[in-house]
N, C-alpha and C positions, 0 to 999 in steps of 0.2 A: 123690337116693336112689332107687334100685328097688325095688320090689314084688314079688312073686313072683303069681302068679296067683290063683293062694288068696288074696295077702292084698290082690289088688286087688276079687275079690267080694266079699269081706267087707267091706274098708270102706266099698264101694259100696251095700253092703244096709243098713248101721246110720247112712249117711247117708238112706238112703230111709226107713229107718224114726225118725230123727230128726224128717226133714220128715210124715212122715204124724202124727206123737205132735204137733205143733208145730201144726199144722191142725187135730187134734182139738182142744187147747186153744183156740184162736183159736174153733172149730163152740161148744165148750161154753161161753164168754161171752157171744156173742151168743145161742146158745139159753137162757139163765141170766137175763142181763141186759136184752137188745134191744141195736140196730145205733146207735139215735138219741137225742142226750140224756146221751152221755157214761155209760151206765147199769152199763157196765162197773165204775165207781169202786164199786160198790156191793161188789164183790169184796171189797175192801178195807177200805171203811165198816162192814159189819156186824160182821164180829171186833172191830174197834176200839170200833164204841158199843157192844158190848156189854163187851167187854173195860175200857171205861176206867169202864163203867157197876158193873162187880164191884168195881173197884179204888178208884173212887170213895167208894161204899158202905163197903165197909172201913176206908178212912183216914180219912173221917168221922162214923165208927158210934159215935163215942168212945175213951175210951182214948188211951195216946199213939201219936205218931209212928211209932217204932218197935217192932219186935217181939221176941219173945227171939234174944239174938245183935246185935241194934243193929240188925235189917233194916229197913228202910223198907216199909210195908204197901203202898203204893200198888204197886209195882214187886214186891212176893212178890207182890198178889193178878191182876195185871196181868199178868206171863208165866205163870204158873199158868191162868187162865180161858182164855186164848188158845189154850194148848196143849191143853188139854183140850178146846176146839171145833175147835179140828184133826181129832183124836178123834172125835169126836161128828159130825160133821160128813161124816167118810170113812164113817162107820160106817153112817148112817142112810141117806145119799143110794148106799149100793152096791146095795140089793135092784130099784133101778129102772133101773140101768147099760144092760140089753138094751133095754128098755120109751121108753127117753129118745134111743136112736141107733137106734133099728132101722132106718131103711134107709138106715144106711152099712154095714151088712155085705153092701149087695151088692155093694161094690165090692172086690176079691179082698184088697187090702192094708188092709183095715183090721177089726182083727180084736178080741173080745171085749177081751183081754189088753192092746191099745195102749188100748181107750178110757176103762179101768179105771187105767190108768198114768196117761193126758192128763188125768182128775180129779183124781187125786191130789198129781200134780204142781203142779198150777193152782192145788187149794186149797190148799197148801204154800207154794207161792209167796205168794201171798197173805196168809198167815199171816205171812213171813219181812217182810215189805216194814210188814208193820201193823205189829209185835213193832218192826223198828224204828225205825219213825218218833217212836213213844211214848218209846222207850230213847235217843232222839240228843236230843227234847224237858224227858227227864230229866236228864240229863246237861247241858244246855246251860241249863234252874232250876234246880237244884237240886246242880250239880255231882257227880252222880255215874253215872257211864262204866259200861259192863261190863267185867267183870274178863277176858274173853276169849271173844271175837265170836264167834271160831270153834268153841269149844262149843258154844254156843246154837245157832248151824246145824245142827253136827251130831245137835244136840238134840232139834229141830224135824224134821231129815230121818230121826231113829229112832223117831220118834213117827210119821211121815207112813210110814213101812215096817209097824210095827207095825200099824195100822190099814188099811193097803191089804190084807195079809195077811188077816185078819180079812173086810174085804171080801167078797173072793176068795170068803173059803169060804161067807159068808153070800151072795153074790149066785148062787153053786151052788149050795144049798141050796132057795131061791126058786125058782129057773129048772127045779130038777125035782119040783119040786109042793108040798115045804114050806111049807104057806101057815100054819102055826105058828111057824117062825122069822121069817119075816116081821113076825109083828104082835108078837114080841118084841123088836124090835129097836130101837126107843124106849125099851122102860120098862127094858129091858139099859144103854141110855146113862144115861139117869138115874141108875139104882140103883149106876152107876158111882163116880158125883160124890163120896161121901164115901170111897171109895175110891181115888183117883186123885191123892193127896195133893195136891191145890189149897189147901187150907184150913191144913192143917199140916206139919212136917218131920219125921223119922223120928225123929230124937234128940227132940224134945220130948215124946214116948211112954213108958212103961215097957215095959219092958223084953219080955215075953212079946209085947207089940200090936206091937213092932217086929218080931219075928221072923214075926208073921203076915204080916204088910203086904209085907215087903221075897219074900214068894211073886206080890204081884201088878207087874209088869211096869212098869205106869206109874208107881208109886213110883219106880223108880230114876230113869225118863227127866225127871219133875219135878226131881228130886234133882239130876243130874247138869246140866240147864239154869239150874238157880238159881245152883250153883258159878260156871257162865260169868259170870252178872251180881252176885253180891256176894263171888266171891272164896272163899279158904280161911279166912276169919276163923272160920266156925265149923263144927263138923260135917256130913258129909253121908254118905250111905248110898247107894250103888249099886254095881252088878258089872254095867259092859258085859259082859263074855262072859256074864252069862247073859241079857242085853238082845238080845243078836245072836243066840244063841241061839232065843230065842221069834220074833226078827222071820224068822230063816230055818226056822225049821219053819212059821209060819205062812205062809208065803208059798208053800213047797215043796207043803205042804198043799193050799192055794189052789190052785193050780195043776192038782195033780193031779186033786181034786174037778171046776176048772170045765172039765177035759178028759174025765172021764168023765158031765159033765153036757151036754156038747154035744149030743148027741144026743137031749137033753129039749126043748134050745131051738125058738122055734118062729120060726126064719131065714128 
């Protein structure tokens, strides 16, 4: 098959820029973790102790088994936490994105926007590989599967856009002298949490707290991850188009903020 010249630069550049996003992952585990001692695993470890430490808690706080609808707590409170430090996790470590690579931008190809992606992606990843390890461990006690894998990725990878987005505009905001977004951007993740529908599903609400709720973004993306793992047996509430919606304004956004903040940076 032949190429045309145009499309042999291109997919010469989005292979290069593959391996440069692919290296910054690799730079940001060992700068994260360390080179020796397997330290890396930690990637993976912390979402999980904490994640089995929520769902734990839960399934043995009292009460039965199940929840309304016949869900199993362990497995609602377990992809709900996870997901949410996805979240939390993009959110808080974006204002030091510059501060943490600064002297890889003097190398021509590697630029604010890839190192910002190589996080995101990494902790995504991460998140993906925990989420299933718990869910095949489920499934192989307790006999019960996800009801469709492929959801839940896509689930995980609207939630990790969502919040790269968000990022974006938070680590421009930083980078040209906002040092009040900055120190908000912890007690922002917190004050998140009973919002974020972790705790409960849209339909167990009356009626008015659903219609507030279903204005904040991460309800739908819980919503729509849980469907993957217990099925259409009972109600769920979300509207990807307005879920893609927010993750492409927020990103557009991003974007353009952290291009008219370049020249705050201090490269």
């Amino acid at each position: 098959m032949l190429y045309a010249p145009e499309d042999v630069s291109f997919l010469r550049a989005l292979r290069a820029r593959c391996r440069v996003i692919g290296a910054l992952m690799l730079r940001e585990i060992h700068t994260r973790f360390g080179r020796q001692n397997l330290g890396y695993v930690w990637l993976f470890v912390e979402p999980g102790m904490l994640g089995l430490g929520v769902g734990a808690w839960k399934y043995f706080g009292g009460g039965d088994e199940s929840m309304p609808g016949g869900l199993n707590k362990f497995s609602f409170f377990l992809i709900g936490y996870i997901l949410f430090y996805l979240f939390r996790t993009l959110v808080n470590r974006s204002p030091n994105g510059i501060e943490a690579n600064f002297q890889l931008f003097y190398h021509s190809r590697v630029t604010v926007e890839a190192v910002m992606l190589a996080r995101s992606l990494l902790d995504a990843g991460a998140v993906t590989v925990c989420m299933s390890v718990f869910l095949i461990l489920i499934g192989v006690t307790i006999g019960e599967w996800p009801s469709d894998p492929l959801q839940m990725a896509f689930g995980i990878l609207m939630m990790m856009g969502l919040a790269h987005g968000l990022g974006l505009l938070i680590l421009s905001s930083t980078a040209a002298g906002s040092q009040l977004v900055d120190r908000l951007v912890h007690p922002f993740t917190y004050l998140m949490l009973p919002f974020s529908g972790m705790f409960y599903m849209v339909w167990w609400l009356p009626g008015p707290y659903q219609e507030i709720l279903l204005w904040i973004p991460l309800i739908h993306i819980m919503e729509f991850t849980r469907e993957g793992q217990f099925g259409p047996g009972v109600p769920y509430s979300y509207d990807l188009p307005y879920v893609l919606s927010w993750i492409f304004v927020l990103n557009f956004l991003g974007l353009c903020a952290l291009k008219a903040a370049k020249p705050h940076f201090e490269l």
